[in-house]
MDAnalysis code that builds the backbone (N, CA, C; Angstrom):
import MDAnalysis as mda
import numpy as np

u = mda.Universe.empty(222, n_residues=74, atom_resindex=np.repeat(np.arange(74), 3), trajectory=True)
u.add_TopologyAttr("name", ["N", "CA", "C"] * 74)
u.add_TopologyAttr("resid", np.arange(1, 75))
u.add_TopologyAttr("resname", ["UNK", "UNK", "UNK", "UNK", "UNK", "UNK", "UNK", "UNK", "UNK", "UNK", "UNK", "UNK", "UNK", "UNK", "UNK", "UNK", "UNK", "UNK", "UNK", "UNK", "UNK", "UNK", "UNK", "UNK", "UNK", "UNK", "UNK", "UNK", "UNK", "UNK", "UNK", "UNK", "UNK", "UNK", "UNK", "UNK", "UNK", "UNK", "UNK", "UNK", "UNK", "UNK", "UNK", "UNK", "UNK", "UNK", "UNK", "UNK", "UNK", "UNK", "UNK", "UNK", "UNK", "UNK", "UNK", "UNK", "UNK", "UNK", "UNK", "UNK", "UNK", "UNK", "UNK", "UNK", "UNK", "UNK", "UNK", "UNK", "UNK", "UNK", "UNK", "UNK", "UNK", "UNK"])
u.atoms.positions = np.array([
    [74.983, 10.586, -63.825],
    [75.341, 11.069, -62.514],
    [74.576, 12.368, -62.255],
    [73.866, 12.691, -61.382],
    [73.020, 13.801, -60.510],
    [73.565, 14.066, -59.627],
    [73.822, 15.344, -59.082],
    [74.376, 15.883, -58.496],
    [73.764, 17.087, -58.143],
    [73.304, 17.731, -56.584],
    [73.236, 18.795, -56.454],
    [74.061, 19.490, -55.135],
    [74.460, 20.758, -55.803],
    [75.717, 21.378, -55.236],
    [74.983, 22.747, -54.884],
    [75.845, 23.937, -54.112],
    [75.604, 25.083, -53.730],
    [76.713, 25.783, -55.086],
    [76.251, 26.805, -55.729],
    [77.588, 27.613, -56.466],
    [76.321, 29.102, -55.835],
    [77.626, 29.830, -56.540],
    [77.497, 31.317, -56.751],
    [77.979, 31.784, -57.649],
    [76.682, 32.785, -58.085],
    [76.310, 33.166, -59.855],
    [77.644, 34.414, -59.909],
    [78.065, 34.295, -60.633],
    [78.764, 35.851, -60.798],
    [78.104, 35.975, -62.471],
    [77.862, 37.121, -62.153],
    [77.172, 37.847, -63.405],
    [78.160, 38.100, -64.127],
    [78.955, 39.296, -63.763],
    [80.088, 39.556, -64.830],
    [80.548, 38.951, -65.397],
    [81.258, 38.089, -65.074],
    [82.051, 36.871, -66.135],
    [81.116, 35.725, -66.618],
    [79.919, 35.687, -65.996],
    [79.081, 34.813, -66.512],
    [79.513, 33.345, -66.028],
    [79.729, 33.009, -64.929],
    [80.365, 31.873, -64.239],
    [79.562, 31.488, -63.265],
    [79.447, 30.022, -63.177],
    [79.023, 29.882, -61.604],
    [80.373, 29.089, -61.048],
    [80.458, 30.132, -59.710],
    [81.476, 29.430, -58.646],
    [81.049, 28.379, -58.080],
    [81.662, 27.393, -57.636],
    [81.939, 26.476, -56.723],
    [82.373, 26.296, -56.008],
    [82.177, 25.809, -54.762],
    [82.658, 25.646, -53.355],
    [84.033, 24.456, -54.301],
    [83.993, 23.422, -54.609],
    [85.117, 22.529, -55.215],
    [84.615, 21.997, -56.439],
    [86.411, 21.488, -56.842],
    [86.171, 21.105, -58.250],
    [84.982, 19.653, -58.359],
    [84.140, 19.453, -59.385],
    [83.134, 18.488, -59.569],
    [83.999, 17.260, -59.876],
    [83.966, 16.373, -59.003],
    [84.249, 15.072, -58.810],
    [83.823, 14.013, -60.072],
    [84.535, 13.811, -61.066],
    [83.854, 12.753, -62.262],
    [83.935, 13.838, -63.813],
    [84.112, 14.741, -63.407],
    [84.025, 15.690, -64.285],
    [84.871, 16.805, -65.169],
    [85.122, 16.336, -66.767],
    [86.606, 16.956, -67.019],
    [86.066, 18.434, -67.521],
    [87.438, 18.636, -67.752],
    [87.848, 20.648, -67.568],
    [87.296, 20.513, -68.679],
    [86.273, 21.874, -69.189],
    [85.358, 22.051, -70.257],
    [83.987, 20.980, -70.486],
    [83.538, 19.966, -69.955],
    [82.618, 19.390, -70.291],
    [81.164, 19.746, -70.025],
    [80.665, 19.675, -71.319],
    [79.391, 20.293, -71.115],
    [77.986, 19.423, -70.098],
    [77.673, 20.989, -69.429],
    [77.118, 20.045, -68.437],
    [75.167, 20.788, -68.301],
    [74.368, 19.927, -68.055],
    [73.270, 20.613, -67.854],
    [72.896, 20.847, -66.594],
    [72.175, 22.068, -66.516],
    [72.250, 22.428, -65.282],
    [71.103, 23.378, -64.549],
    [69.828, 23.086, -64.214],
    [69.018, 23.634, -63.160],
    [68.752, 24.501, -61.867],
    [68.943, 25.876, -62.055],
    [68.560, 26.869, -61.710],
    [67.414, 27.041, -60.058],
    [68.226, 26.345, -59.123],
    [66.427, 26.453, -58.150],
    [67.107, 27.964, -57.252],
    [66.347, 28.960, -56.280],
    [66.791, 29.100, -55.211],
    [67.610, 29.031, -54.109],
    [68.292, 29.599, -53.616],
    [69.191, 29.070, -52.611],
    [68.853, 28.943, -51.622],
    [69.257, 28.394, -50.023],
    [68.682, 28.332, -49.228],
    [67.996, 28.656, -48.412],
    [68.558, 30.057, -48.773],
    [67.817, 31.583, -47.992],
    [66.979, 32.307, -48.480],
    [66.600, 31.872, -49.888],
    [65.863, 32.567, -50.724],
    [64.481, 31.255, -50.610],
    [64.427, 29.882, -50.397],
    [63.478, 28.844, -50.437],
    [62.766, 29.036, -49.108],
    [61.455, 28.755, -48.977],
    [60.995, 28.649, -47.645],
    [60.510, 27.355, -47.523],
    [60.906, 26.892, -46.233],
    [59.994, 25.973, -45.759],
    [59.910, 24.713, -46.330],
    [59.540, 23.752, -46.858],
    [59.403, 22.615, -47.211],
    [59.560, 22.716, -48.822],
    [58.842, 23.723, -49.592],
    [59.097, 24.086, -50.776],
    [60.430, 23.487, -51.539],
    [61.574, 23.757, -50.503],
    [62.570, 23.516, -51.421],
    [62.933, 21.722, -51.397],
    [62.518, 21.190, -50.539],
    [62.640, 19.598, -50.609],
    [61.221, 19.241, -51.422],
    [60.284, 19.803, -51.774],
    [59.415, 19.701, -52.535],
    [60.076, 19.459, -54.302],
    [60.815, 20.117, -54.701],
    [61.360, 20.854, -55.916],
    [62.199, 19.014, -56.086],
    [62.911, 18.852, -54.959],
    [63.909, 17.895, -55.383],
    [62.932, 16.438, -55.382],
    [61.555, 16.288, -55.010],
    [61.006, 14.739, -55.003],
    [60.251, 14.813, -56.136],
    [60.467, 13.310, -56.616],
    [59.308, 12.797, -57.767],
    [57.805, 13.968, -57.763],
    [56.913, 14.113, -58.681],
    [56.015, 14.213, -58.720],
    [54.910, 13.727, -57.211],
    [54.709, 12.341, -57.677],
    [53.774, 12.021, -56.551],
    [54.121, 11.693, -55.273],
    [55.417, 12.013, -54.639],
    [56.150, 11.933, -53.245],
    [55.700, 13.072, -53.131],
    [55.830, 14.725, -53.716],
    [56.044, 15.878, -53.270],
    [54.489, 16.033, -53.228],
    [53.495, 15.500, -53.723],
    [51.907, 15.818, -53.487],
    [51.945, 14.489, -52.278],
    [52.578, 13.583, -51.923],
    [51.686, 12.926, -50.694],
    [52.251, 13.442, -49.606],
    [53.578, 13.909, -49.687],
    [54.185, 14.887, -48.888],
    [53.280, 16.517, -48.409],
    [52.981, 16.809, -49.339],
    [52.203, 17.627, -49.255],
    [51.038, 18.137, -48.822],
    [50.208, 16.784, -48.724],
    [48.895, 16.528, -48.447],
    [49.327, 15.888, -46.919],
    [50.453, 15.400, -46.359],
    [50.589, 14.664, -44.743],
    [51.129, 16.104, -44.220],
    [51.691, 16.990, -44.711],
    [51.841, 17.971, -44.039],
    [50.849, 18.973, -43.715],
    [49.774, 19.359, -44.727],
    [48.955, 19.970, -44.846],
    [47.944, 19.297, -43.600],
    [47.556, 18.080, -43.660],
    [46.837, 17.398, -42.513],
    [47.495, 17.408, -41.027],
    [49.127, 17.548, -41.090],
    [49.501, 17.832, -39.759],
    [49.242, 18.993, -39.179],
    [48.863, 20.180, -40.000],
    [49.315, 21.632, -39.710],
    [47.742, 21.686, -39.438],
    [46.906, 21.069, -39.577],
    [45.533, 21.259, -39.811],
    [45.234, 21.533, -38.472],
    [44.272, 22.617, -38.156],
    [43.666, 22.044, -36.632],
    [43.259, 20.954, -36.583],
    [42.790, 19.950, -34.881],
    [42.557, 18.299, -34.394],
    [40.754, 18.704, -35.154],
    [40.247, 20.167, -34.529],
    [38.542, 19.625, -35.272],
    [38.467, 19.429, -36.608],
    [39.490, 19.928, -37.580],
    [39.397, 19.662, -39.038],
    [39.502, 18.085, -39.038],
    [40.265, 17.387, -38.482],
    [40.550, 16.073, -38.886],
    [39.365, 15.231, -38.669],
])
């Protein structure tokens, strides 16, 4: 099961908060867990970049790059 959620880091206690309890998931179970930016801290396409396969986020990349392009580049 994959799952991505919004929390907030609290340093002091060394916790990340959650908006709600994780659905499928018992009290203490160890869980792994990936570190990106938050929404306000990501710009722009970058952060839906982070979440696609490898070669989605480069053809993605390359149709955006050609949209943004000036019409004489094309």
């Amino acid at each position: 099961m994959a799952k991505i959620i919004s929390a907030e880091y609290d340093a002091e206690n060394r916790v990340l908060r959650l908006p709600e309890p994780l659905e499928g998931v018992r009290d203490h179970e160890r869980l792994t867990v990936a570190i990106n930016p938050g929404p306000g801290e990501a710009r722009g396409w970058m952060a839906l970049r982070a979440c696609l396969p490898r070669e989605a986020a480069e053809e993605l990349s390359r149709i955006l790059a050609e949209a943004a392009a000036p019409d004489a580049a094309r």
